[in-house]
Every structure is written in structure tokens, then in C-alpha cells.
Backbone bond lengths (Angstrom), bond angles and torsions (degrees), N, CA, C in turn:
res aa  C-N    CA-C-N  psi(-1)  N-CA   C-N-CA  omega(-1)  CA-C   N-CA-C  phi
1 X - - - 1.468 - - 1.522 109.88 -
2 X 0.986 102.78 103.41 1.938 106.43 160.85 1.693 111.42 -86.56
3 X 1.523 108.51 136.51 1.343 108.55 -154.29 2.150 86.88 -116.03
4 X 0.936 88.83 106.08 1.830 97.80 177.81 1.318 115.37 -110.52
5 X 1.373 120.68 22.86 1.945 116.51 -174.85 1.621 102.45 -84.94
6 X 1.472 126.96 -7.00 1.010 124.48 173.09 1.490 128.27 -113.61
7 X 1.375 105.07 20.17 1.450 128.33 138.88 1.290 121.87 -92.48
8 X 1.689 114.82 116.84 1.855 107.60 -173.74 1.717 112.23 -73.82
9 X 1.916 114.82 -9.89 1.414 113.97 177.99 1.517 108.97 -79.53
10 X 1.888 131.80 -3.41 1.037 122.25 143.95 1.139 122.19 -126.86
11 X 1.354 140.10 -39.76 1.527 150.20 -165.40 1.540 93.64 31.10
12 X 1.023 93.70 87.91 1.658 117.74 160.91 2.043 120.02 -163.78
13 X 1.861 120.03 153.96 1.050 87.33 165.42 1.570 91.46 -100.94
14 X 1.379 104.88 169.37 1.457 108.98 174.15 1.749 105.98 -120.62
15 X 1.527 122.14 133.21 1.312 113.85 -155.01 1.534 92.28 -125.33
16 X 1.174 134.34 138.63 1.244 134.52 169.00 1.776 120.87 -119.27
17 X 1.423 112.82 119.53 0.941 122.86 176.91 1.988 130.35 -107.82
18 X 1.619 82.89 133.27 2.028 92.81 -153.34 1.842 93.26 -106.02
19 X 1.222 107.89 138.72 1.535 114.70 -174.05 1.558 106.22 -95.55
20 X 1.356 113.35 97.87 1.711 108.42 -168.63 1.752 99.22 -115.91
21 X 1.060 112.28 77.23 1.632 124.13 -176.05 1.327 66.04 -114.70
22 X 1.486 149.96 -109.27 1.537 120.94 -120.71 1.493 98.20 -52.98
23 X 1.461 129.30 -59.82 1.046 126.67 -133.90 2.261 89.29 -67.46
24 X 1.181 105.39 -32.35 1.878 92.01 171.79 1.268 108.40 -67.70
25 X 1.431 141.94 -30.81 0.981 142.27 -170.11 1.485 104.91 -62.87
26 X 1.584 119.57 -50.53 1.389 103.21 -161.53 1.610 91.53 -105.93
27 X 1.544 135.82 51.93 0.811 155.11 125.65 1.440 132.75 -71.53
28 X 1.564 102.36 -55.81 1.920 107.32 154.36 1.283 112.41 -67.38
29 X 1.326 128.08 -16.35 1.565 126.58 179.64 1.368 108.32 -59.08
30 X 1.430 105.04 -61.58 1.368 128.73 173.07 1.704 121.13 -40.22
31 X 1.731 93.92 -51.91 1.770 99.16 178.48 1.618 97.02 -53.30
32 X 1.099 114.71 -67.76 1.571 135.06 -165.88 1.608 104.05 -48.36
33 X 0.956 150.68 -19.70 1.565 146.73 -139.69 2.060 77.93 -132.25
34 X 1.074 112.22 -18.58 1.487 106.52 -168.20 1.090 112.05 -89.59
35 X 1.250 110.01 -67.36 1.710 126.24 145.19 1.015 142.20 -8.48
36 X 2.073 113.53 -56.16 1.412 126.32 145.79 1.825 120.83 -59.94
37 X 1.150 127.47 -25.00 1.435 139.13 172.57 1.606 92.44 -75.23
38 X 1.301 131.50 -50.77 1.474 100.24 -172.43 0.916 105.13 -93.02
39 X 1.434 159.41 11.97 1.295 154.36 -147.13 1.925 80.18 -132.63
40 X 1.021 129.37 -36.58 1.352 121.55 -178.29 1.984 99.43 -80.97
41 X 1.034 116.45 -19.60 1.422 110.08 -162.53 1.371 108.41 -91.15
42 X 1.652 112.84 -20.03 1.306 128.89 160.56 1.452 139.37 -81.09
43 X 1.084 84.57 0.66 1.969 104.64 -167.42 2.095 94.95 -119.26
44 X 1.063 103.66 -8.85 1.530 105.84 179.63 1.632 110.03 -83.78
45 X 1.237 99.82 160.62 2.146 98.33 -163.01 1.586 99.66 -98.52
46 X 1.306 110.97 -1.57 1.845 111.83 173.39 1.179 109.90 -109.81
47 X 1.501 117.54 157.57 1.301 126.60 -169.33 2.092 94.99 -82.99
48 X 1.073 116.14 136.42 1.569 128.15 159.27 1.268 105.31 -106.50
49 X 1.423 95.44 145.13 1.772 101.97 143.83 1.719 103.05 -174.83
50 X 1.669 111.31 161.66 1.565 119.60 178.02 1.103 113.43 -118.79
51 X 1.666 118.41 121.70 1.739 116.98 141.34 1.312 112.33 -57.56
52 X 1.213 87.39 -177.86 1.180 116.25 164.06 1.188 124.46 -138.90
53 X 1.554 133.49 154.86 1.599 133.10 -147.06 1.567 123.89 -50.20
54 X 1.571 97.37 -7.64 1.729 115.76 174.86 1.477 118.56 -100.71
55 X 1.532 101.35 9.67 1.758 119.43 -161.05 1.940 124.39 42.34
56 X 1.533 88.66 32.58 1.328 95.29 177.11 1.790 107.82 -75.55
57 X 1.396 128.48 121.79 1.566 112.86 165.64 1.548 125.74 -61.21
58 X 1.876 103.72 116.12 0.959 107.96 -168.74 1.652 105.23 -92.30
59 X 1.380 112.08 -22.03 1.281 105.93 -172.53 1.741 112.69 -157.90
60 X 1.424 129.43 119.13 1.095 114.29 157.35 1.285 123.95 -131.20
61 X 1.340 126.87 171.42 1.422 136.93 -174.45 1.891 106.61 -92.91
62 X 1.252 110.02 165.67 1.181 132.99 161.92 1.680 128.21 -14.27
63 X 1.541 90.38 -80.54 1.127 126.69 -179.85 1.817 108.25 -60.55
64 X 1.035 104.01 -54.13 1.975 103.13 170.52 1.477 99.01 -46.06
65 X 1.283 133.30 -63.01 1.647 133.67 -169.73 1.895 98.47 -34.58
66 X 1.461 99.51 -41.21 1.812 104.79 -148.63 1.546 88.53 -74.93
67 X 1.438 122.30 -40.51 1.605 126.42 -160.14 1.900 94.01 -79.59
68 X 0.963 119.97 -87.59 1.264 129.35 174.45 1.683 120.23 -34.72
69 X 1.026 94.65 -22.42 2.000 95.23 -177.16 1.388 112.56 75.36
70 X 0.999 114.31 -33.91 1.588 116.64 171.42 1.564 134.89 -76.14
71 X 1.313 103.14 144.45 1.953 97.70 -179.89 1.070 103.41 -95.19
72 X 1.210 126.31 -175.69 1.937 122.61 -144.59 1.756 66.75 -109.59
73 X 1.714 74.81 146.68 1.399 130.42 168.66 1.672 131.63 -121.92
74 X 1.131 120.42 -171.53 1.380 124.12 -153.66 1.619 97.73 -89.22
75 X 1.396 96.61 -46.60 1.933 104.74 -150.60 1.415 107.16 -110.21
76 X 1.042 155.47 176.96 1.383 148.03 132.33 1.701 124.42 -42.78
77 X 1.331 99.60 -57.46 1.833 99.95 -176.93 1.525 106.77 -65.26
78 X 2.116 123.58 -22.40 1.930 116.05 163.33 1.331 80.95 -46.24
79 X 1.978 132.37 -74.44 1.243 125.48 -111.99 1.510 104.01 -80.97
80 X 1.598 123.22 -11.89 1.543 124.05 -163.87 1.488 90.08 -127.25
81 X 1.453 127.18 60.59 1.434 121.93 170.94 1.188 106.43 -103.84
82 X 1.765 134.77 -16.18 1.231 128.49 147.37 1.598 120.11 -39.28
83 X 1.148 132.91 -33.87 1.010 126.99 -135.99 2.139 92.20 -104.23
84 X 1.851 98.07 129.28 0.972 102.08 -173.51 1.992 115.14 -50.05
85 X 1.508 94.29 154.04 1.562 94.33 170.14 1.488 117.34 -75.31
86 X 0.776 122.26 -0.17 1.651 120.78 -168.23 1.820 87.69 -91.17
87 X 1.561 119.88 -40.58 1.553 109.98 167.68 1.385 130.88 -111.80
88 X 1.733 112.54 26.55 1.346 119.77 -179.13 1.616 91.65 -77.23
89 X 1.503 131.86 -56.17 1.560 121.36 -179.66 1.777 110.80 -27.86
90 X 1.269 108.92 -66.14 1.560 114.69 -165.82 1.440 98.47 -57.58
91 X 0.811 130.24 -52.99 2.030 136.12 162.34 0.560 99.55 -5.56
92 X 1.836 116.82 -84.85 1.385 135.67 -158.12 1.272 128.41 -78.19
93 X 1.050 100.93 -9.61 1.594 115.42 165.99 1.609 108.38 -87.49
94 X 1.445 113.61 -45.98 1.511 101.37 177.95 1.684 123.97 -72.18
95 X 1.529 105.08 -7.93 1.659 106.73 171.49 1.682 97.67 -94.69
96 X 1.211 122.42 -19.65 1.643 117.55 176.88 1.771 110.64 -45.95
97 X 1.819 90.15 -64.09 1.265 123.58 176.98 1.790 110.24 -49.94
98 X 1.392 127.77 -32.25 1.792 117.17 -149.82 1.771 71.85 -95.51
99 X 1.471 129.57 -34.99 1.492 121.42 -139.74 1.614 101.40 -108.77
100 X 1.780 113.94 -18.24 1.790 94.75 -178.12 2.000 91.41 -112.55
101 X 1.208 119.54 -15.55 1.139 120.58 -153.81 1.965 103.49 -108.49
102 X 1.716 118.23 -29.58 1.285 118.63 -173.68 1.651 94.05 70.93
103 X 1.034 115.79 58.70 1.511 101.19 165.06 1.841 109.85 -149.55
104 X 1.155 107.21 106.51 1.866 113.68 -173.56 1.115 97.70 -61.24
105 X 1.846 85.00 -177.49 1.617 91.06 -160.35 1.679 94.74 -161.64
106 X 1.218 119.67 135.45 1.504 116.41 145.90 1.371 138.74 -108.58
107 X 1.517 130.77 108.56 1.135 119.66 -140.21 1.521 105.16 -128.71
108 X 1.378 148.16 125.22 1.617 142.34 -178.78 1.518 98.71 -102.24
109 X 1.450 113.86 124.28 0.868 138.15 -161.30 1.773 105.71 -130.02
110 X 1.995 127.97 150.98 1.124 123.14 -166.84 1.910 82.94 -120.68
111 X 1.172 115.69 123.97 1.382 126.44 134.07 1.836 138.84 -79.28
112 X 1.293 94.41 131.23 1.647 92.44 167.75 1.176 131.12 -93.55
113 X 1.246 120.14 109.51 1.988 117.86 -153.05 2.025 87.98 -86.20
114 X 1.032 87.32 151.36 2.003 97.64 171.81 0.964 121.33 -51.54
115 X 1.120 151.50 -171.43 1.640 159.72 -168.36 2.100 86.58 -104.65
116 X 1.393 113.31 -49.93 1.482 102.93 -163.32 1.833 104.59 -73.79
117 X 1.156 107.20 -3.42 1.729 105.64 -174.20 1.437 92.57 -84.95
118 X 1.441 101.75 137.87 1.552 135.13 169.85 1.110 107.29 -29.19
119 X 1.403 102.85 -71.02 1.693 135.95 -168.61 1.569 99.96 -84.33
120 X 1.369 136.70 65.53 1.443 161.32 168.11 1.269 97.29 -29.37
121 X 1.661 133.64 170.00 1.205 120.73 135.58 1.750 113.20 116.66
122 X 1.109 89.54 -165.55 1.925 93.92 -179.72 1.406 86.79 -111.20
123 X 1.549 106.12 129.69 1.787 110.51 168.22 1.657 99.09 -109.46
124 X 1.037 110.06 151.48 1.765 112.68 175.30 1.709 97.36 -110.94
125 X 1.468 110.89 135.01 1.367 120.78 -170.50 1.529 100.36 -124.77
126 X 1.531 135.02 147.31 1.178 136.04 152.96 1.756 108.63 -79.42
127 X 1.488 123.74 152.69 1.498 114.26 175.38 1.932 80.78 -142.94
128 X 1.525 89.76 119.05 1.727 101.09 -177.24 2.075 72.19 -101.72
129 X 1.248 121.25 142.34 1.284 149.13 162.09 1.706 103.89 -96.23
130 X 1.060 114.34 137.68 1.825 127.21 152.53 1.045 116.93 -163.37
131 X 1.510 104.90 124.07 1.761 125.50 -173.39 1.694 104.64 -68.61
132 X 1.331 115.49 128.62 1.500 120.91 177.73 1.995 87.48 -91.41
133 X 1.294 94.55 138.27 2.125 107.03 161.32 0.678 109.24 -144.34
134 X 1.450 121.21 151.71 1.485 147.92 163.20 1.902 110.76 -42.15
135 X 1.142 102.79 -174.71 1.504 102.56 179.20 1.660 102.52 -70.64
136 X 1.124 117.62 -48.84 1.337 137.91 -158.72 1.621 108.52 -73.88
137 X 1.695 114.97 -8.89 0.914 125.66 172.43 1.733 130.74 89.48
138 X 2.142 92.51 10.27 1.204 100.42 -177.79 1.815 110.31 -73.25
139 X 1.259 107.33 163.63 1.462 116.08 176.64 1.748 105.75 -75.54
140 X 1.409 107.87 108.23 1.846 85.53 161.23 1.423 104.73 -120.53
141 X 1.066 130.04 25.49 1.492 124.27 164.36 1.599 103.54 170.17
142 X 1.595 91.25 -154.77 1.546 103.14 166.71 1.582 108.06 -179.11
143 X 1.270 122.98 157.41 1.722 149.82 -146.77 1.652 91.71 -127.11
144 X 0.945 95.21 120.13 1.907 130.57 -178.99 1.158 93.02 -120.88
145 X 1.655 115.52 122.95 1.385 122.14 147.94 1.577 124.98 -117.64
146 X 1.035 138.75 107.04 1.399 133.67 -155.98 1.477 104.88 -103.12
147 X 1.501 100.30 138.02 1.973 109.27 -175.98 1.775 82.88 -132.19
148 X 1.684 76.02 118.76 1.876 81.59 149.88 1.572 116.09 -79.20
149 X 1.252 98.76 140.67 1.590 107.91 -174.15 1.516 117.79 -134.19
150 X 1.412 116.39 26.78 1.538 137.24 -167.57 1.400 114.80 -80.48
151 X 1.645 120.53 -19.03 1.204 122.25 154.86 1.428 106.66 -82.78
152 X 1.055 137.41 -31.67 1.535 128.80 -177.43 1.656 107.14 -73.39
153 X 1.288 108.98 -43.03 1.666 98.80 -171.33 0.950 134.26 -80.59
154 X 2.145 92.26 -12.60 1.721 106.26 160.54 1.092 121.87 -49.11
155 X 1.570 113.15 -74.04 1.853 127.05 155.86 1.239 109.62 -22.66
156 X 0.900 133.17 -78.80 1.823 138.24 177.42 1.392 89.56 -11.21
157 X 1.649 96.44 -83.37 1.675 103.30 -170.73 1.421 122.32 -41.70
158 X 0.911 132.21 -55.22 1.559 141.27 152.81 1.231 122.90 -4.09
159 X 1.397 108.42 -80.62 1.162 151.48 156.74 1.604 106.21 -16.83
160 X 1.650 97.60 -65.97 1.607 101.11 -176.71 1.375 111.18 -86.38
161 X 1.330 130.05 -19.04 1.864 122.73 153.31 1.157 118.46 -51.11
162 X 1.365 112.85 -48.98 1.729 120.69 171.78 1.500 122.72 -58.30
163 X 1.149 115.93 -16.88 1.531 129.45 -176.74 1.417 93.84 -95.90
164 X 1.171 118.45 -61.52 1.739 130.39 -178.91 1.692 134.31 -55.23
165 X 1.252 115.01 -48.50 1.076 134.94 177.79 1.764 124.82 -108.33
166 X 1.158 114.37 145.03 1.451 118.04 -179.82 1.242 106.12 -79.96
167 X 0.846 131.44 152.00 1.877 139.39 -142.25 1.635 87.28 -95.83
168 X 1.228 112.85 -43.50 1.905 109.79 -158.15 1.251 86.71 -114.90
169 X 1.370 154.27 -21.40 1.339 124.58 -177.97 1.754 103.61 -108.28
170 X 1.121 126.83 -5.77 1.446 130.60 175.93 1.590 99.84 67.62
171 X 1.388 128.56 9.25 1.218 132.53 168.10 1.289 122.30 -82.69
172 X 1.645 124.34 139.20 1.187 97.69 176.95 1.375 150.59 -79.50
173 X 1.489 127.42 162.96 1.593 101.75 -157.71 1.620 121.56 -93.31
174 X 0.986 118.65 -142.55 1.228 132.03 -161.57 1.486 106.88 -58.22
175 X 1.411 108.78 -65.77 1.702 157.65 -166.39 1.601 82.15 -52.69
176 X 1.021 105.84 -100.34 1.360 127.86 -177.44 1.265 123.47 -42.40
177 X 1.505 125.64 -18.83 0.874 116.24 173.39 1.903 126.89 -79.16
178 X 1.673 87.11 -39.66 1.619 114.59 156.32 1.304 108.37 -54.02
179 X 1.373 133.38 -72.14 1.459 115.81 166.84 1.479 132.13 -18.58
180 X 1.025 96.32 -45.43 1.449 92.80 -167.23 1.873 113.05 -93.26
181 X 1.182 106.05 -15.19 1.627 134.27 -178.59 1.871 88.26 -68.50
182 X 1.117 95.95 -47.72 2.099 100.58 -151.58 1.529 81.44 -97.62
183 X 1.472 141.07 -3.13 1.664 135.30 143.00 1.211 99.39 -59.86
184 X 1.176 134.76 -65.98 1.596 135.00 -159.61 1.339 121.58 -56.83
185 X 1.647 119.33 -41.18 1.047 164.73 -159.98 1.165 106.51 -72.28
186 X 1.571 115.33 -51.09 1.276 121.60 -163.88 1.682 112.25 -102.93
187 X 0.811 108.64 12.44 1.812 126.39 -144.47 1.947 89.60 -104.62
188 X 1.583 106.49 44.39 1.785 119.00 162.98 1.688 105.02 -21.78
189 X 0.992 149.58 -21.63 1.410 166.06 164.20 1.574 131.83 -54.46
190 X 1.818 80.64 -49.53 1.804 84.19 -175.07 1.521 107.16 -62.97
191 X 1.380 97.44 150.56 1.805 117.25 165.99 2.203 102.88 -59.72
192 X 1.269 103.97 -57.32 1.229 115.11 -165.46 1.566 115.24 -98.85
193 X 1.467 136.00 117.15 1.245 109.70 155.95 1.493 148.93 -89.08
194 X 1.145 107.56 131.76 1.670 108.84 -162.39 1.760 105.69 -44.11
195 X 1.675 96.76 154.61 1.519 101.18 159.40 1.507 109.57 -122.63
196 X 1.604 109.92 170.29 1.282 96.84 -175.48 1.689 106.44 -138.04
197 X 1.488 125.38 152.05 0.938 83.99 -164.65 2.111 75.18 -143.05
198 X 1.555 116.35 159.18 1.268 111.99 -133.95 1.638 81.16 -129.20
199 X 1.241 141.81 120.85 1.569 145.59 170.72 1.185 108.39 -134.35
200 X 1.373 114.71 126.61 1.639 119.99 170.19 1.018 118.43 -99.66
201 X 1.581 114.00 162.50 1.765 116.94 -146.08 1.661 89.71 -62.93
């Protein structure tokens, strides 16, 4: 509304009316498309969440709280303070890498859950990294999705003792032992060549 009654060259108001149905339309588009993204990000069995290009946490789901033990925080290093020091370096190097460099990453990582968590202990977590960019290809963040994988890497481990070692002498076996003989063996490089020398129990 432009109010002109106190100009005597019009004394009128003059009101102008603008038709913004698309522009509400792709406003509920927007609510709705947001809505389904978090309602999908919450219903997923891995923990998510996003920095942003300063590694501030911009966003996480549910499920990250349950894996990590922690409730969302400000920074990345609050949100990964579970995570042992012996693999916070490789961490921090692989969010260095997704956020100045654009380059992902998949990384298995050991957390230490608290004495009051259920699930006690060292958990082993995968952290798949992916850099979000602009058109132009600038960095403005990046999307962490975390899968506990502590029953799998147990088995893994298992798996590879059982392949490795003789069940009753904890020595290694046959397989493996040749493996590693025809590593030595083959190793055109070494300064020295190994000897070997063969004693039964």
C-alpha cells in the first residue's frame, strides 16, 4: 500500500497486489523435501551427521547419539571424543582431507564407550566421509555416516586366527606359514636373505 491522500496531485491510497502461489508453492516443496530427508535420516540404521567447512556440527541424527554415546555438540573433536587416541590422528586427518582437499574417505575406527553404557567396551565403527560443494566445486562441508561394525570385525578377526593359527598349538599353520616364507622369498629387494629353519614339537 502506498498511502498518497496527503498529496493534493493525488489523494489516493494506491495498493498493489503480487500473486506469490508459485513462489509459496515451492516453499511447501521445500518444507516437504526437508521433512522427507530427516524423516529418512532417522529411520536409517547408521549414525549421520554434517559439518560444515569450519567442522562445526551442523546436523545429526538419532542413531549417531546411540553409536558414539554422545549428544550433538558444537565441533567435531566434542562429537568424536569417544574415539580412541591411538585413531583420533587418522580421523583428523581424514576430515582434514574430505573438507580442505574434496577427497572421501573410509575409515574403521575403535571407540571407548563409558563404564555407564550398556554396550561397555571398545566398539569398532566405520566413518565413510563425503565432501558436500557448491556448483563451482567449493567445499562447504561434508556428510559422515557411521555403521557400527563390532560384530563384523569380531568375526573378521576370528576368521583370520582360524585361517592363521593352529587351533591347539596357537602356532602358526601350514597355509600361513608358506605364505609368509614365499613373502620373504620373493622380496627381489631385500639386502639379506632369510633362512629358515623347521623343528617339530
Amino acid at each position: 500500500n502506498h498511502n498518497m491522500l496527503g498529496d493534493p496531485k493525488y489523494g489516493y491510497v494506491m495498493a498493489e497486489m503480487v500473486n506469490v502461489s508459485d513462489e509459496m508453492a515451492a516453499h511447501e516443496a521445500l518444507r516437504a523435501r526437508e521433512q522427507l530427508l530427516e524423516r529418512l535420516a532417522e529411520a536409517l540404521p547408521v549414525g549421520v551427521f554434517q559439518v560444515d567447512a569450519d567442522s562445526r556440527v551442523v546436523y545429526t541424527n538419532n542413531r549417531l547419539h546411540a553409536i558414539l554415546g554422545i549428544p550433538q555438540v558444537t565441533t567435531v573433536d566434542e562429537q568424536m571424543a569417544t574415539v580412541l587416541s591411538d585413531d583420533r590422528r587418522g580421523l583428523a586427518d581424514a576430515f582434514d582431507a574430505v573438507l580442505n582437499s574434496r577427497l572421501d574417505s573410509d575409515l574403521e575406527v575403535r571407540l571407548e564407550m563409558c563404564p555407564q553404557d550398556e554396550n561397555k567396551g571398545v566398539r569398532r565403527c566405520m566413518f565413510s566421509l563425503r565432501a558436500l560443494t557448491t556448483e563451482t566445486g567449493e567445499v562447504t562441508g561434508a556428510i559422515v555416516c557411521v555403521t557400527d561394525v563390532t560384530e563384523s570385525a569380531r568375526l573378521r578377526d576370528e576368521l583370520h586366527m582360524r585361517a592363521t593359527f593352529d587351533d591347539i598349538t596357537r602356532c602358526h599353520n601350514r597355509a600361513s606359514t608358506m605364505t609368509a616364507l614365499q613373502t620373504l622369498l620373493s622380496d627381489t629387494g631385500a639386502v639379506s636373505r632369510p633362512a629358515v629353519i623347521f623343528v617339530d614339537l
